[in-house]
C-alpha positions in Angstrom: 31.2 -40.3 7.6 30.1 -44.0 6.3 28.3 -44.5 8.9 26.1 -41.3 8.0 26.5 -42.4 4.4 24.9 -46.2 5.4 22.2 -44.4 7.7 21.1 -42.5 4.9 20.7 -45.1 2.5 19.0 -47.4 5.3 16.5 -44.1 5.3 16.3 -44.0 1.6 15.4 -47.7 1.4 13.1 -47.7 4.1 10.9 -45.2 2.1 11.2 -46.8 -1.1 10.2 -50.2 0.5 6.9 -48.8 2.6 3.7 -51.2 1.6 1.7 -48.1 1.8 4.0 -46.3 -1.1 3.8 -49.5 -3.2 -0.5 -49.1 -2.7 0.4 -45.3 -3.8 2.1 -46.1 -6.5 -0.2 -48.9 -8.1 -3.0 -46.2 -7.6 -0.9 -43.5 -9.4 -0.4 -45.6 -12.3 -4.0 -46.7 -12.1 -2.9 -49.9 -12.8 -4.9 -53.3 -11.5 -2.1 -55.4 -9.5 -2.2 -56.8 -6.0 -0.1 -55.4 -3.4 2.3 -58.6 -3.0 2.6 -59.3 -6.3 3.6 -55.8 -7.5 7.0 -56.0 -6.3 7.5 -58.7 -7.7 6.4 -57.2 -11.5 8.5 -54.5 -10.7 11.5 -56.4 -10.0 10.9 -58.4 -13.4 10.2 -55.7 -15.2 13.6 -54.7 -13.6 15.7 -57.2 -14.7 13.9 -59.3 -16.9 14.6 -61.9 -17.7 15.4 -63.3 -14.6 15.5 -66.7 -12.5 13.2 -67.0 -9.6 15.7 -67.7 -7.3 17.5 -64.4 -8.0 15.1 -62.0 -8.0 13.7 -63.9 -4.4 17.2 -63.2 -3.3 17.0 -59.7 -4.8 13.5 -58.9 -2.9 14.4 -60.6 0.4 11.8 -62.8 0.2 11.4 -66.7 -0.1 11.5 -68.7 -3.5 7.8 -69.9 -3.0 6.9 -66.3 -1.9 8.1 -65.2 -5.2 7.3 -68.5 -7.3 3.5 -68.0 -5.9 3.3 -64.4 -7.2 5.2 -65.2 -10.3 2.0 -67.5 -10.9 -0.7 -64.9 -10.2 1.3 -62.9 -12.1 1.4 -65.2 -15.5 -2.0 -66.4 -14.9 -3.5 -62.5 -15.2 -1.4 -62.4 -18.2 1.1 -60.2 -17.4 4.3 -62.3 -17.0 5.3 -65.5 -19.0 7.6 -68.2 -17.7 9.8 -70.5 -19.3 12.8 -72.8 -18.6 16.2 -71.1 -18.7 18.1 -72.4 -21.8 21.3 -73.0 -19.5 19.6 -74.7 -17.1 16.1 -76.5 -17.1 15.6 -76.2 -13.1 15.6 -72.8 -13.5 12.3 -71.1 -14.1 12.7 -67.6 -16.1 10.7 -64.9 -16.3 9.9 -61.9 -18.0 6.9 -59.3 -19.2 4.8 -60.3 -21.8 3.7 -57.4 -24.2 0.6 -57.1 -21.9 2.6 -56.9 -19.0 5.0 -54.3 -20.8 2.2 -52.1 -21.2 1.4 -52.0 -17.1 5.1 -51.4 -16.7 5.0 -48.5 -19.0 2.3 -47.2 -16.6 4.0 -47.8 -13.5 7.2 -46.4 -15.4 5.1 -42.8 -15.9 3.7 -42.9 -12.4 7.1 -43.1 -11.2 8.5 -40.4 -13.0 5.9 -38.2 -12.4 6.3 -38.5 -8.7 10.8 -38.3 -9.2 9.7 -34.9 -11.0 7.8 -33.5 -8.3 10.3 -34.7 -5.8 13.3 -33.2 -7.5 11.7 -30.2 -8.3 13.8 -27.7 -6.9 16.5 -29.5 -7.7 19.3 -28.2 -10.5 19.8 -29.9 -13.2 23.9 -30.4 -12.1 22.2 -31.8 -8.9 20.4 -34.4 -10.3 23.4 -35.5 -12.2 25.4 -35.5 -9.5 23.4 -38.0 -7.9 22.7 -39.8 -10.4 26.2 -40.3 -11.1 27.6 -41.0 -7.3 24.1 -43.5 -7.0 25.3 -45.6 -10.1 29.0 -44.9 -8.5 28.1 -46.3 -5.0 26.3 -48.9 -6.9 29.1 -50.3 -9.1 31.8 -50.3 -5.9 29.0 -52.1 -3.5 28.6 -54.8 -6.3 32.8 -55.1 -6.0 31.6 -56.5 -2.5 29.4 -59.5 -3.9 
């Protein structure tokens, strides 16, 4: 059974991380970002505001991957950047209000395209998976 269980989840994350979704999804939300830099605003929109290195780690890709599109990023105004208080080496970022207003976009897009896929869902089935997701989420993080 968690075997299935890790298949499926290795299928669920294969969708979500598909370059052609993320070209969908920026053309959903009719918003103006590049392809390689929108996971990156999504993932400090996500958990702003965070250190380079940890959202690089959180992404799979490289620091300079992610400290390059972190640039772009703050140069078109959407992201700002800033030394952690705890640390000075440690580059934070987060949304500026500009940059707020994209995610707001993205954030409809999105939910617009949850709707339609839960559709025939119930109600009760929805919260049931909301409920095990943040579940499986909290006992994976145990394993850190």
């Amino acid at each position: 059974m968690e075997n299935e269980i890790f298949r499926a989840l290795i299928d669920l994350v294969s969708i979500i991380n598909r370059p052609d979704r993320d070209k969908k999804m920026i053309a959903n939300a009719g918003v103006n970002l590049e392809e390689a830099a929108f996971r990156v605003f999504v993932g400090i929109a996500h958990l702003q505001p965070t250190g380079v290195g940890y959202l690089a780690d959180m992404l799979g890709k490289n620091y300079s991957s992610v400290s390059r599109q972190i640039d772009k990023l703050e140069a078109s105004g959407l992201v700002r950047t800033y030394p952690s208080s705890s640390d000075s080496r440690i580059r934070v970022s987060e949304l500026t209000e500009q940059g707020q207003e994209i995610n707001a976009m993205i954030n409809l897009a999105r939910e617009r395209i949850m709707r339609e896929a839960l559709a025939d869902w119930t109600l009760e089935e929805k919260a049931g998976l909301l409920n095990n997701l943040k579940r499986l989420f909290e006992t994976m993080q145990k394993f850190d």
